[in-house]
N, C-alpha and C positions, 0 to 999 in steps of 0.2 A: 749516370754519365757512362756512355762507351769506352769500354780499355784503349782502344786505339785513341780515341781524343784525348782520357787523363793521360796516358802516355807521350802524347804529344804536346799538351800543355806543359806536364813533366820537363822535357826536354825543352822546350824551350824559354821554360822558368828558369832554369842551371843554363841555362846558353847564356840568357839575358844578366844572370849572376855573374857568370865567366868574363862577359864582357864588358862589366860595370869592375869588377875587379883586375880586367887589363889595363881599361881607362885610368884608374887611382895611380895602379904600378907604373903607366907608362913615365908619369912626375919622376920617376928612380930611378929608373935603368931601362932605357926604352928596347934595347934588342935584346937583353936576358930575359924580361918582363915579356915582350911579345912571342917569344919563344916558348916559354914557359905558358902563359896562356894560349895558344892555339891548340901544345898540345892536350892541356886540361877541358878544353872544346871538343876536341877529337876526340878524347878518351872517355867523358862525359856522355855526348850526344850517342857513341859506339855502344859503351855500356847499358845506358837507356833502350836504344833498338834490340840489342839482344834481350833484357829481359821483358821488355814488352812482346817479342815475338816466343819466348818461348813461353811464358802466360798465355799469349793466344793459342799457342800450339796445344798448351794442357786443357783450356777450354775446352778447344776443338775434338780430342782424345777423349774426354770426360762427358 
């Protein structure tokens, strides 16, 4: 499998988690809950692009 694919499947596996766990939260507390998951989306899907790009980048170096 291509790093850029598993990385993108990656990411959009923890996207789909993220989103499946705002859904439950939203039953609780729906604006602390949506707050708190968007930015576990952001900080998630961000974290993921960085290290997939600097794995490519070592690739590409190597």
């Amino acid at each position: 499998m291509p790093r850029s694919l598993k990385a993108l499947s990656v990411s959009t596996l923890s996207s789909l988690v993220a989103v499946v766990a705002c859904t439950i939260a939203v039953g609780l507390r729906p604006v602390v809950w949506a707050m708190w998951g968007s930015w576990i989306v952001i900080t998630v899907t961000t974290v993921t692009l960085l290290i997939s790009d600097r794995r490519q980048r070592a690739g590409l170096a190597s």
